[in-house]
C-alpha beads as a LAMMPS data file, in Angstrom:
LAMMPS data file: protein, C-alpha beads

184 atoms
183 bonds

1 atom types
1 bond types

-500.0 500.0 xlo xhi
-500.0 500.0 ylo yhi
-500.0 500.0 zlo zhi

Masses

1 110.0

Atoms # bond

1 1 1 -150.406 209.610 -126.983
2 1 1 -153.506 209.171 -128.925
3 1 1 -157.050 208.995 -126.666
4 1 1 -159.124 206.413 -128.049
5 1 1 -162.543 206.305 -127.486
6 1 1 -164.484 203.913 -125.358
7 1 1 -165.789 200.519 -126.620
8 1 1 -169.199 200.457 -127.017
9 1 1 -170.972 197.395 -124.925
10 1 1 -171.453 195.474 -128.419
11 1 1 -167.566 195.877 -128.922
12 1 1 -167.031 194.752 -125.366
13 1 1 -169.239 191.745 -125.714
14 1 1 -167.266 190.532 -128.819
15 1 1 -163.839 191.347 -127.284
16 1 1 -165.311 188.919 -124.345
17 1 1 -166.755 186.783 -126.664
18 1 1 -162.972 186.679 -129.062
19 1 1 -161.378 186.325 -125.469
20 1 1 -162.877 183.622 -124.061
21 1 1 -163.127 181.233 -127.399
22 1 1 -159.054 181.706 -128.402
23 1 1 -158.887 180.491 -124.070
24 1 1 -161.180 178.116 -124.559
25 1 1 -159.857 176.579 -127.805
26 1 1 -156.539 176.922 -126.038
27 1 1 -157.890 175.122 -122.692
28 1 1 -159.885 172.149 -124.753
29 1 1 -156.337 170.805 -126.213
30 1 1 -154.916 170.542 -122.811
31 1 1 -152.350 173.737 -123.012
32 1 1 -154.097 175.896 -120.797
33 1 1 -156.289 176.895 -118.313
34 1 1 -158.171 180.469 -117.907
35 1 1 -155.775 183.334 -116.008
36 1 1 -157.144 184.527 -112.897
37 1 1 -156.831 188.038 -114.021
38 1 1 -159.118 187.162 -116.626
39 1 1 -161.653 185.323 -114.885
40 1 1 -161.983 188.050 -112.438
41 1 1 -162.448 190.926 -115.341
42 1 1 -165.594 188.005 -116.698
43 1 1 -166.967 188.407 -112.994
44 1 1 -166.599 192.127 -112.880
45 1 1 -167.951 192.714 -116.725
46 1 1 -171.480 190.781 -114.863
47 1 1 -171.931 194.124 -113.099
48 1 1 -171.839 196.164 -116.416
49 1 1 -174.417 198.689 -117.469
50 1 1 -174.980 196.678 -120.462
51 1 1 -177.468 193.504 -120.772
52 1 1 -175.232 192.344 -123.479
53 1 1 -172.177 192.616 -121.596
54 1 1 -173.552 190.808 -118.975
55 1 1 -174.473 187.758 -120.851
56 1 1 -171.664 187.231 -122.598
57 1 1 -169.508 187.458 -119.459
58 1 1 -172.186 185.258 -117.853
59 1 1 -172.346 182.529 -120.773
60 1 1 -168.264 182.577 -120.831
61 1 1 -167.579 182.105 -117.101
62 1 1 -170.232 179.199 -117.386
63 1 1 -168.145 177.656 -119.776
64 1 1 -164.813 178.188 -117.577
65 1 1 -166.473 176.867 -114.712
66 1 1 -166.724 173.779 -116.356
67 1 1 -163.188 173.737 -116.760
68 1 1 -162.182 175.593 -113.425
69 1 1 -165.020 175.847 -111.482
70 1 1 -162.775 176.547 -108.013
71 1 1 -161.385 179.695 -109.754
72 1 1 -164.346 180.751 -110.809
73 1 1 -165.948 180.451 -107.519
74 1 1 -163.011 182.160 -105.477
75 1 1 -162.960 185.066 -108.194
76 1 1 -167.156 185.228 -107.465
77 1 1 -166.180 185.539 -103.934
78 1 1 -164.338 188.497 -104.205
79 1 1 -166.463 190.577 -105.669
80 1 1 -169.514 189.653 -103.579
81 1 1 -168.003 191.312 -100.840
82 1 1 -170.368 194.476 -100.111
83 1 1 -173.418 192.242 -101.591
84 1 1 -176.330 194.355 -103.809
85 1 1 -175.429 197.521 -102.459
86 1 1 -171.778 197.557 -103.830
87 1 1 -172.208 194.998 -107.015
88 1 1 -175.470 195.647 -108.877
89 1 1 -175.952 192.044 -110.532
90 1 1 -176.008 189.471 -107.289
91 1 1 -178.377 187.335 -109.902
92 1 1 -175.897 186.612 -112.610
93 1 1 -173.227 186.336 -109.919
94 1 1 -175.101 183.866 -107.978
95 1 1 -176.448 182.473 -111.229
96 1 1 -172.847 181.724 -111.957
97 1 1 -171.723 180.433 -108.434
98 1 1 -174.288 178.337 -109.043
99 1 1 -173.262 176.592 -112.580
100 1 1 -169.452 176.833 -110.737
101 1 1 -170.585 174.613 -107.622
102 1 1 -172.378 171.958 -109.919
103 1 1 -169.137 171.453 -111.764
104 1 1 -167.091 170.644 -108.740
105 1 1 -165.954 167.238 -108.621
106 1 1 -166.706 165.576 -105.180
107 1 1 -162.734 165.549 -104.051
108 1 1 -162.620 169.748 -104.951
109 1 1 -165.908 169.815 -102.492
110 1 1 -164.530 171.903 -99.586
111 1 1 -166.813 172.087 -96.967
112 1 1 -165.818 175.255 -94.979
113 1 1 -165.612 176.800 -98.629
114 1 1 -168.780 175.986 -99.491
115 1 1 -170.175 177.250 -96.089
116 1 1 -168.713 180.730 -96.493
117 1 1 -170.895 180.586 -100.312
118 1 1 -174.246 179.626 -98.242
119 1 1 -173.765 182.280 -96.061
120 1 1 -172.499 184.966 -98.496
121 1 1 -176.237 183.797 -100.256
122 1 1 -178.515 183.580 -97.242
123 1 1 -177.047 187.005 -95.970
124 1 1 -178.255 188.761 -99.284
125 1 1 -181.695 186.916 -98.560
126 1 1 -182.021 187.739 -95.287
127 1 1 -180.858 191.327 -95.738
128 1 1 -183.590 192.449 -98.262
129 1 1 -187.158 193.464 -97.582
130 1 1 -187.671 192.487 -101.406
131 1 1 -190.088 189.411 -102.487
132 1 1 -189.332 187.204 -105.429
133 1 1 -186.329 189.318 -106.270
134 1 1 -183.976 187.374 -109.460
135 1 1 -181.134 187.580 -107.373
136 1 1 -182.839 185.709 -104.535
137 1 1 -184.011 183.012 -107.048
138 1 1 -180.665 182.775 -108.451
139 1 1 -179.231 182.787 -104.152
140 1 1 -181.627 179.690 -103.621
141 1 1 -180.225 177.972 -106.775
142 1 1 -176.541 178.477 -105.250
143 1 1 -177.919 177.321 -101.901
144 1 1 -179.598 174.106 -103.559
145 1 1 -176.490 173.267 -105.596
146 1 1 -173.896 173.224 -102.478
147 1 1 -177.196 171.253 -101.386
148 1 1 -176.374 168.849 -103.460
149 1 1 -172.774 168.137 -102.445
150 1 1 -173.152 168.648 -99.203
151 1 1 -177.079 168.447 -97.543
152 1 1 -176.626 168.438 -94.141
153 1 1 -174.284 171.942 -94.465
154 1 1 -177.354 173.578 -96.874
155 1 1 -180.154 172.567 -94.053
156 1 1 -178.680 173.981 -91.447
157 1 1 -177.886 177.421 -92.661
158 1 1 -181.678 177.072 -94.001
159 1 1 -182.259 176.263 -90.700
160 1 1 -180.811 179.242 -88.838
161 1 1 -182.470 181.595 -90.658
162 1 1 -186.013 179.946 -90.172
163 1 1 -187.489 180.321 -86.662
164 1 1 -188.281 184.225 -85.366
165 1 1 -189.660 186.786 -87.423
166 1 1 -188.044 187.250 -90.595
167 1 1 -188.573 188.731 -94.582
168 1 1 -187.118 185.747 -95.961
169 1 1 -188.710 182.674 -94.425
170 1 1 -190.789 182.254 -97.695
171 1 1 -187.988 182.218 -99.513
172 1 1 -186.108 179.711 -97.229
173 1 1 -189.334 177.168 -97.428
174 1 1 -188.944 178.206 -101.390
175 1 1 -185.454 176.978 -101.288
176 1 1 -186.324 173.338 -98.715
177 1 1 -188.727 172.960 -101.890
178 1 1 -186.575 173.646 -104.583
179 1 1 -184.039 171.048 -103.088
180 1 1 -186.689 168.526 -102.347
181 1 1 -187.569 168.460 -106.040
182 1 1 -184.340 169.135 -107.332
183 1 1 -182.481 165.723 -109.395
184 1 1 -179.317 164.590 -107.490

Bonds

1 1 1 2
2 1 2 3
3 1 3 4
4 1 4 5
5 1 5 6
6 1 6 7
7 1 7 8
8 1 8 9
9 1 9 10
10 1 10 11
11 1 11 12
12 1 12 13
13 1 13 14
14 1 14 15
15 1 15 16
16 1 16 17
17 1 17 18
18 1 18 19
19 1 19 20
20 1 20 21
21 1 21 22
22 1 22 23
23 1 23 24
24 1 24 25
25 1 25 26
26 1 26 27
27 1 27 28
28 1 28 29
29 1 29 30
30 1 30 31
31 1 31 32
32 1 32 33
33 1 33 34
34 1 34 35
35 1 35 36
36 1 36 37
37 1 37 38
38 1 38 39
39 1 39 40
40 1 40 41
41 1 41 42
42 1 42 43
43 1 43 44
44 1 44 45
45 1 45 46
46 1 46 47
47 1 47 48
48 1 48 49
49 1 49 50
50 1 50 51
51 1 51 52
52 1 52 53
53 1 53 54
54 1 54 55
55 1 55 56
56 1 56 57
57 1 57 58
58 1 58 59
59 1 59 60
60 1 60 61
61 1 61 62
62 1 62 63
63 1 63 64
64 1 64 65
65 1 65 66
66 1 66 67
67 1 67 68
68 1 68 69
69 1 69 70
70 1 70 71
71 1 71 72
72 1 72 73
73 1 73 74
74 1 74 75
75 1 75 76
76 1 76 77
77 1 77 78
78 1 78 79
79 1 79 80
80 1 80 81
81 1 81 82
82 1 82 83
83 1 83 84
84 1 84 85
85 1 85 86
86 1 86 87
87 1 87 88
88 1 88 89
89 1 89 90
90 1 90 91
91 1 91 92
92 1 92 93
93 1 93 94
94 1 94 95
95 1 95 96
96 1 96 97
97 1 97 98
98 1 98 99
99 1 99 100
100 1 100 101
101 1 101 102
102 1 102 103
103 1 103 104
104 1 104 105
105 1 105 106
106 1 106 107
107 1 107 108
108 1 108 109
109 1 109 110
110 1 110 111
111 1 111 112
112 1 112 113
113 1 113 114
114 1 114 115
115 1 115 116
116 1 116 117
117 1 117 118
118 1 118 119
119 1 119 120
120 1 120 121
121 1 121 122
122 1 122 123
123 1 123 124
124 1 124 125
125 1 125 126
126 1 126 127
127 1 127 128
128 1 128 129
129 1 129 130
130 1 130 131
131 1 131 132
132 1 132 133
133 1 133 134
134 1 134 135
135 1 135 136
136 1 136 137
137 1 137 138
138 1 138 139
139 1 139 140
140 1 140 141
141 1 141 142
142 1 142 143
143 1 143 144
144 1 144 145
145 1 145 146
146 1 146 147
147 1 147 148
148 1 148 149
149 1 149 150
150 1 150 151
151 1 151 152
152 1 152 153
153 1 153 154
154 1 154 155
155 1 155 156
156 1 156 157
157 1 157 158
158 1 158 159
159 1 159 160
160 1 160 161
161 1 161 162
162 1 162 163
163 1 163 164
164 1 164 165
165 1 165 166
166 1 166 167
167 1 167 168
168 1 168 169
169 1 169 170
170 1 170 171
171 1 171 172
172 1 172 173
173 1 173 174
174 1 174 175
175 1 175 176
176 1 176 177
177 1 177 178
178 1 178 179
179 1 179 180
180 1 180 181
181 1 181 182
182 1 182 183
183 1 183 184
C-alpha cells in the first residue's frame, strides 16, 4: 500500500473549499442537506495549525449554518467540550455559533439549548485572567445573538456572573453594551 504524503494546508483549504461548494450546489436545488460527519470535520478543521484552513472551514460552516444552523450548532457543541485548553480556536468556534444562532428561525429557538451555549460562552469568559482576548469578543457576540432570540435567558446568565469579584465583569458590561446597541 502506497504512503502518500500529507496535504499541505493550501491543499486542505481547496479540498474544503471543492467540498463544501459540490454540498452546497447540491443543498441549493433542494436534494440535500450537509452530513453530520462533514460538518463536524468543518468544526474540527477551525482548530487547524493553518490560518488558511481555518477560514475556509470558518467561511463554509457560515454558509451551512444558513442552511442548517441546528447542526451546526450541536456539532460546535461537541467540540467545545474542554474549552481553550483542549480546542485552540474558541474565536472562530464562537464566531461560528454565533452566525449559527442568528440563522435560527424562531420555532428551531430552543431555550434550554440555547442556555447550555450561554453558559458554554460565559464559562470560557469567566475562566480566563485574559483582557480583550478574540475569543471573548467572539463569546459576547454568541451571548448577544441568543440575546436576540431570547433576552431575558442572555441577562440573566450576564447577570450571575456580575456581582463579587471577578476578571470578567468588564467584559460582561462589554457584552449589556454590545446588546443594547445591537439591531434586533
Amino acid at each position: 500500500m502506497p504512503i502518500y504524503p500529507s496535504p499541505t494546508a493550501s491543499q486542505r483549504a481547496r479540498i474544503i473549499e471543492g467540498l463544501v461548494g459540490a454540498r452546497m450546489a447540491s443543498s441549493s436545488s433542494g436534494n440535500s442537506i450537509p452530513a453530520p460527519e462533514a460538518v463536524q470535520v468543518l468544526v474540527s478543521s477551525l482548530g487547524d495549525e493553518s490560518h488558511v484552513v481555518r477560514a475556509a472551514s470558518m467561511a463554509a460552516l457560515r454558509d451551512i449554518a444558513a442552511i442548517n444552523p441546528l447542526l451546526v450548532l450541536e456539532c460546535c457543541c461537541a467540540v467545545s467540550r474542554g474549552g481553550r485548553r483542549r480546542f485552540g480556536n474558541m474565536s472562530g468556534l464562537f464566531q461560528v455559533m454565533a452566525s449559527a444562532v442568528r440563522a435560527l428561525e424562531k420555532r428551531d429557538v430552543d431555550p434550554p439549548f440555547m442556555a447550555k451555549l450561554a453558559k458554554i460562552a460565559t464559562a470560557e469568559m469567566i475562566s480566563s485572567k485574559e483582557l480583550s482576548a478574540d475569543w471573548q469578543r467572539a463569546a459576547a457576540g454568541l451571548l448577544v445573538s441568543i440575546g436576540s432570540h431570547l433576552p431575558d435567558l442572555m441577562m440573566e446568565e450576564i447577570f450571575l456572573h456580575l456581582p463579587g469579584p471577578n476578571s470578567a465583569l468588564p467584559a460582561m458590561v462589554q457584552i449589556l453594551a454590545d446588546f443594547a446597541s445591537a439591531d434586533g
